[in-house]
C-alpha positions in Angstrom: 279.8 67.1 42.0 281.9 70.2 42.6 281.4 73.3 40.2 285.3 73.2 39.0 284.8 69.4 38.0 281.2 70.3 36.4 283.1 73.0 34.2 286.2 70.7 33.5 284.0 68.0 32.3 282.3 70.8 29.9 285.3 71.9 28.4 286.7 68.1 27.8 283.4 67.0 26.8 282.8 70.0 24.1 286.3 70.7 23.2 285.9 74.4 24.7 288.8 76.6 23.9 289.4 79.6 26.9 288.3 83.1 25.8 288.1 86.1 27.2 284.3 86.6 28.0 285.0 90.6 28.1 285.7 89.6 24.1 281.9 88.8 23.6 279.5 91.5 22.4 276.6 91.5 25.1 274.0 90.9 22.4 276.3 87.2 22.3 276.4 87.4 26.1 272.3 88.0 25.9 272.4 85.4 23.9 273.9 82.7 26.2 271.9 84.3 28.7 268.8 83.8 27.3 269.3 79.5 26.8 270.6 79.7 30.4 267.8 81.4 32.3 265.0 79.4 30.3 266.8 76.3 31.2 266.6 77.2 35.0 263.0 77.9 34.4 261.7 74.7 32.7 264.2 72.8 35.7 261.8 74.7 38.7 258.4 74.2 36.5 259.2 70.5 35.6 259.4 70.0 39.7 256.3 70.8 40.2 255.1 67.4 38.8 254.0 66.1 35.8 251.2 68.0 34.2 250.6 68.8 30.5 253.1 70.4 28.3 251.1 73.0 27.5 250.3 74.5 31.0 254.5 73.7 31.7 255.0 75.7 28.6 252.5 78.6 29.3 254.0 78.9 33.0 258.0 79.0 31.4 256.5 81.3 28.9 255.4 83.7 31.7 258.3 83.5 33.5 261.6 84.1 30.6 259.4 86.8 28.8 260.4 90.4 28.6 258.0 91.7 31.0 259.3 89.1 33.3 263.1 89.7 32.9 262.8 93.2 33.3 260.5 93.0 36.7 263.3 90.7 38.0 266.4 93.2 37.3 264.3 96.1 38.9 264.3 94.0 41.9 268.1 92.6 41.8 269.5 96.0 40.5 270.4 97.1 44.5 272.1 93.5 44.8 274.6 93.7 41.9 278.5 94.1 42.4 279.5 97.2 39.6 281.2 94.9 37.5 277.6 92.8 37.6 275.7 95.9 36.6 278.3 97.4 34.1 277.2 94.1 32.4 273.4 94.3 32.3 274.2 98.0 30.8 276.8 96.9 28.3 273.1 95.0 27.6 270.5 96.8 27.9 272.0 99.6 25.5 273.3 97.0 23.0 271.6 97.9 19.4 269.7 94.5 18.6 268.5 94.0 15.1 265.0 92.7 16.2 262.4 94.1 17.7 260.4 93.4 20.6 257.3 91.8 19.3 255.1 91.3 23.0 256.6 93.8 25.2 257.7 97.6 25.1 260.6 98.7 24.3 262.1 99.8 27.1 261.1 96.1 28.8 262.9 94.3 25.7 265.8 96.4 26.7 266.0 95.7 30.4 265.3 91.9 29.5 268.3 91.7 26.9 270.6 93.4 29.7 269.4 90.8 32.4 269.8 88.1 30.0 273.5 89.5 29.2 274.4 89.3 33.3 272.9 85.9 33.0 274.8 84.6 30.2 278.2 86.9 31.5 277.6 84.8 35.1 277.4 81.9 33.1 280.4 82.1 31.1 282.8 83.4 33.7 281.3 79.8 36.0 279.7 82.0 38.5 276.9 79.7 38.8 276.3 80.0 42.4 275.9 83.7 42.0 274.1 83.4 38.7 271.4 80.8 40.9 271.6 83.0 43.9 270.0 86.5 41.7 267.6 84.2 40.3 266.5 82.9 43.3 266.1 86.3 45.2 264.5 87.9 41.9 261.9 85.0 41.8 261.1 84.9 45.7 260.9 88.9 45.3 258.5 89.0 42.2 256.6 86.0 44.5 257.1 83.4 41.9 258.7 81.2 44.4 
């Protein structure tokens, strides 16, 4: 199925009304983000075959955490467009009400930027591009 059908069925199915994503704060953006990455992450551990829950859960776990999120932008950062990384900043200085409870600061802050390009990639049906960064960020980090 072609992305513009996969989107049209979304928007019928859901009821979606078009907005301007540049309207979205990037903590909401981050938020999106973060549901959309972890999804792509549970998809590529679940295909490594069944196993227990638990080690599938400890291996997502490892891979969406902050620590994680902010190896992989290090890595992308040369392969973003401006707009792209205009986004993860917009991010990554947003003033979150919580805390980072497992990782430093600065780590939370890159994570909640990469999740933002994530969920701004998302929103704007840039899938392709969205799967390609994650793809180059996990072969470069050597989790593929």
């Amino acid at each position: 199925m072609e992305e513009s059908m996969i989107q049209d069925l979304m928007k019928q199915a859901l009821e979606l009304q078009d907005v301007d994503v540049c309207t979205y704060s990037p903590l909401v953006l981050a938020y999106i983000g973060d549901a959309v990455y972890e999804l792509l992450i549970r998809t590529k551990v679940i295909n490594h075959g069944s196993m227990q829950v638990n080690k599938m859960h400890k291996k997502s776990a490892s891979l969406v955490k902050a620590e994680t999120q902010a190896n992989l932008i290090k890595v992308l950062s040369e392969e973003l467009t401006e707009e792209e990384m205009a986004v993860y900043k917009r991010g990554r200085n947003a003033k979150a009400v919580t805390t980072a409870k497992h990782a430093t600061m600065i780590d939370y802050r890159m994570a909640t930027g990469f999740e933002a390009l994530m969920g701004y990639l998302y929103l704007t049906d840039r899938y392709e591009r969205l799967l390609g960064l994650v793809h180059d960020g996990l072969e470069k980090i050597g989790e593929l």
